[in-house]
N, C-alpha and C positions, 0 to 999 in steps of 0.2 A: 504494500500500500504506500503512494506517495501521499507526502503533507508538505506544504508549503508552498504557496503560490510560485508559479510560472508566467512570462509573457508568451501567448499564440502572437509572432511577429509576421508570420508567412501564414498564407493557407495555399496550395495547389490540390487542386481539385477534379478529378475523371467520375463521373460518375452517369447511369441511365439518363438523368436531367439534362445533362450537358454538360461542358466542360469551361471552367471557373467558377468562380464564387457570383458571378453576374448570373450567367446560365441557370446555374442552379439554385439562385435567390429567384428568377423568374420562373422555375420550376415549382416550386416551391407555391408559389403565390396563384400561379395557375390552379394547381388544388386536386389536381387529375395526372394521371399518366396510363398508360397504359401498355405493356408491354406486347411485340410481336413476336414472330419466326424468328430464329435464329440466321443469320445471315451464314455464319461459318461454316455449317453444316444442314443436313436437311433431316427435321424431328420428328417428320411423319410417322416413322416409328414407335415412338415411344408415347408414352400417358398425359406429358405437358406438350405442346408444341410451342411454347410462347419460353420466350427470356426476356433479361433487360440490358441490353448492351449497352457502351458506352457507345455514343451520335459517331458517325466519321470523320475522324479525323486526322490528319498527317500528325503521326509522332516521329518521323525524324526530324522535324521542327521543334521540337520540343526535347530537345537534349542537348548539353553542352557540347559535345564532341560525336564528329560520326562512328559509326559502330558497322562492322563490315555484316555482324547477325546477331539479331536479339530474339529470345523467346515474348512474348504478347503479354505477359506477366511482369516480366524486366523491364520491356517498351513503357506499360502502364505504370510503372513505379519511378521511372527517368522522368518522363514527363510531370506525374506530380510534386516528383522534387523538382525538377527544373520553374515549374511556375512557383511553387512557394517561395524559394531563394528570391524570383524576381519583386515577387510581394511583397515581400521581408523589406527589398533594398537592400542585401544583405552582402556586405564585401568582405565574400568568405577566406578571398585570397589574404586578406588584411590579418588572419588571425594564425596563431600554432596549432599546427597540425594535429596537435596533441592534445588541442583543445576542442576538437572538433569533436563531434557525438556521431551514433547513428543508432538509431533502433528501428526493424520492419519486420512485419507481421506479414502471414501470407498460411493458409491453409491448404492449399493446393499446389502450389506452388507453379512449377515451370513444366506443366505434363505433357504440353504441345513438345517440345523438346524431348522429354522423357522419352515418352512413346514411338517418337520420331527417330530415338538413339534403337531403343530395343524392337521395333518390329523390323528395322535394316539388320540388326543382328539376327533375326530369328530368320529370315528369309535367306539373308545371304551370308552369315557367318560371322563371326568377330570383326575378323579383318575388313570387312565391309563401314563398319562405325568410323562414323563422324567424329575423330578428336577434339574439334572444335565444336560442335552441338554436344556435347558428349557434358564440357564444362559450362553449358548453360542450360544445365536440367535438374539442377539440384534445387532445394527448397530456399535455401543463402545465396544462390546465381543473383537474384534483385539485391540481395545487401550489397554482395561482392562487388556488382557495379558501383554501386551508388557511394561505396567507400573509395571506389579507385577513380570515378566522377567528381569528384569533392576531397579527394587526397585527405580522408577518414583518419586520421591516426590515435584517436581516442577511445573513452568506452564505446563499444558496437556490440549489437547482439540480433539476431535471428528468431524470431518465434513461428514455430511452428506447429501451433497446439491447440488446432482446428479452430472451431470460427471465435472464439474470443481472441484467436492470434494478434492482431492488430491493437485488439484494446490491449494485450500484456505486452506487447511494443510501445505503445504510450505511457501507459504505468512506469517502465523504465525508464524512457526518457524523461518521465517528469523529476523522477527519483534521482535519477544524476543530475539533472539542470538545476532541481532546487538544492541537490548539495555544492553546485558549485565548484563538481568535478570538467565544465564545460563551459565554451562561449557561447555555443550554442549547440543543440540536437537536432537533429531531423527526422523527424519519430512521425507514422503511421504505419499503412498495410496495402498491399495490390490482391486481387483476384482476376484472375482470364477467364474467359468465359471457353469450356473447352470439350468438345462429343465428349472426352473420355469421362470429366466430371460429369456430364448431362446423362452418360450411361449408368454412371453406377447410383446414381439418386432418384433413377428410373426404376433400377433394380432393387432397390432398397423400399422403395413405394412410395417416396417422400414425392415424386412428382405429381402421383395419383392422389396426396391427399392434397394438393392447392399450392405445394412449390414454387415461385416464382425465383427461377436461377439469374442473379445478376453479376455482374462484374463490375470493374470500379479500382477507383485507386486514389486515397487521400494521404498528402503528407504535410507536419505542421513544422513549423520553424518553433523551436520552441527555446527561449533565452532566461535569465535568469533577470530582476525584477529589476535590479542596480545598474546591469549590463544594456537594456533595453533603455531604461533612461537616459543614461549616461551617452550612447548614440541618437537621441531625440527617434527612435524608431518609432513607428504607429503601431501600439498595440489591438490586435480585432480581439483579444479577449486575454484572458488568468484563467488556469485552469488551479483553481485552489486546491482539490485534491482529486486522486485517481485510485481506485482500488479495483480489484479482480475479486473476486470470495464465490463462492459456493451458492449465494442466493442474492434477491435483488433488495431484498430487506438487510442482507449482510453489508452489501457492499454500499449500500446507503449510508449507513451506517458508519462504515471506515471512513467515507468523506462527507462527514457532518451534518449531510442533508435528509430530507424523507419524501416519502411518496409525495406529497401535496406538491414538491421542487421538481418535480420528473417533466420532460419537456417532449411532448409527441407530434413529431413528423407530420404535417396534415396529409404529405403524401406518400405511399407507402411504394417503393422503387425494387420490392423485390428483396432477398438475401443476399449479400453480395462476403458469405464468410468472413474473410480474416481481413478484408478493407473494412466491412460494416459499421463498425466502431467510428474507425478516424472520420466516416461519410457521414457519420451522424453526429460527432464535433462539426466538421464543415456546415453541417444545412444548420445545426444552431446557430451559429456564427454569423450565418447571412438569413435568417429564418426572417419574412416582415413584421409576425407578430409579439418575435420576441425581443424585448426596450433594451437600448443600449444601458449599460450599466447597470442591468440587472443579473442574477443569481438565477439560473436555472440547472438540474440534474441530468445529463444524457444518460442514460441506460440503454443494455443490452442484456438480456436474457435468452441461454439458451440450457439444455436439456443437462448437460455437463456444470454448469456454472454460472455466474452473470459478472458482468463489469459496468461500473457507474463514477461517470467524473463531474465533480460540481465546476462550472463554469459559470463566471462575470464575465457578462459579456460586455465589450467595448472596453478606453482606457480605462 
């Protein structure tokens, strides 16, 4: 559990709504969405035929440097770090390397690659594998980027601990940034949208009871309260505490807040796993109904556990 306030300096943001904090402020306000076909694949098959993809759009625009092959997981996680930093204003070159953070979340990881790696091996042999796909198909391929995109030299960590993944990637970053171990973190979570996931949550029946499979990818700039002033940054919010626990009464509870603080989505964009969390800090942050300067609770509930982070929003 983190305690002690943090500055949200950056927000980058991929999600079904759209992509930024505008997009998905007018998502949001719209009041509706509604999910189609899967574009990547054809779902005819299976029990859901509907997902929530993130809208079209160029992500090799959206990364600092080009990259000769990225898994759809990595791309989504480049990108919403590359727009947070811009948000921030944030002249990360200006800082030690060693002060730098990173924490990302991701429950599925990189499977378009995975599976990419292992059905060439199963048809044509070992020798047949991609070396290069090969090392972007692990669950830390998005960190690994994102640490050597940003020349990471700090605390960093990877979670991958199904769909609260992202919210226990925040938890950490908040935990180091309020100790002061950091200049600043760059803490969220990616999901791709991908058959192999759409198959096995077909298989499992979760499609057939009302699944709406999303993807998405939020990441937050997150600074420490003295560091953030001390640059005149514009802060979009403090996340005064973050906790992970076992219940959503628990985890209220670890960050000082209760049910009456809990802050709901008017639109509901689908599951989008181990990003879910940091997308649902993003839409509070830009939510129209929710007042600058006030105290609202994001929550996440699911079957394993919950996670809940109190947020002020605005400086």
């Amino acid at each position: 559990m983190a305690r002690g306030a943090v500055c949200i300096t950056g927000v980058g943001v991929l999600s079904p709504l759209g992509l930024g904090l505008q997009e998905l402020a007018q998502g949001l306000a719209r009041g509706d969405f509604e999910p189609g076909p899967p574009t990547a694949f054809d779902a005819m098959l299976y029990a859901e035929e509907r997902a929530a993809e993130v809208p079209p759009v160029n992500l090799k625009e959206l990364r600092e440097t080009p990259k000769t092959y990225l898994d759809r997981c990595s791309a989504l996680a480049l990108a919403a770090c590359y727009l947070a930093v811009r948000d921030a204003s944030l002249e990360w070159h200006r800082t030690e390397p060693e002060r730098r953070g990173l924490s990302h979340g991701t429950c599925f990881g990189c499977l378009e690659s995975l599976f990419a790696v292992t059905e060439r091996m199963r048809e044509q042999g070992t020798r047949a594998a991609s070396p290069m796909i090969f090392t972007h198909s692990f669950a830390n391929s998005p960190a690994s980027l994102l640490a050597i995109e940003y020349s990471v030299r700090g605390p960093g960590a990877t979670f991958a601990d199904g769909a609260l993944s992202g919210a226990e990637a925040v938890e950490y970053g908040c935990r180091r940034t309020a100790a002061d171990a950091v200049d600043f973190c760059l803490a969220g979570g990616a999901e791709a949208l991908s058959e192999q996931v759409y198959a096995a949550l077909d298989e499992s029946g979760r499609l057939s009871e009302g699944l709406v499979v999303a993807e998405g990818a939020a990441m937050l700039v997150l600074e420490p309260v003295g560091r953030a002033e001390a640059r005149g940054a514009r802060v979009r919010g403090k996340i005064v505490g973050c906790a992970v626990a076992a219940s959503v009464a628990e985890a209220l509870m670890a960050v000082g807040a209760s049910s009456d603080d809990v802050w709901q989505p008017p639109v509901d964009w689908g599951h989008a796993f181990g990003a879910q969390f940091p997308l649902l800090l993003a839409a509070a942050l830009c939510a129209p109904e929710v007042a600058s300067g006030g105290f609202v609770a994001v929550v996440q509930e699911e079957e394993m556990g919950a996670a809940a982070a109190l947020l002020e929003v605005g400086g």
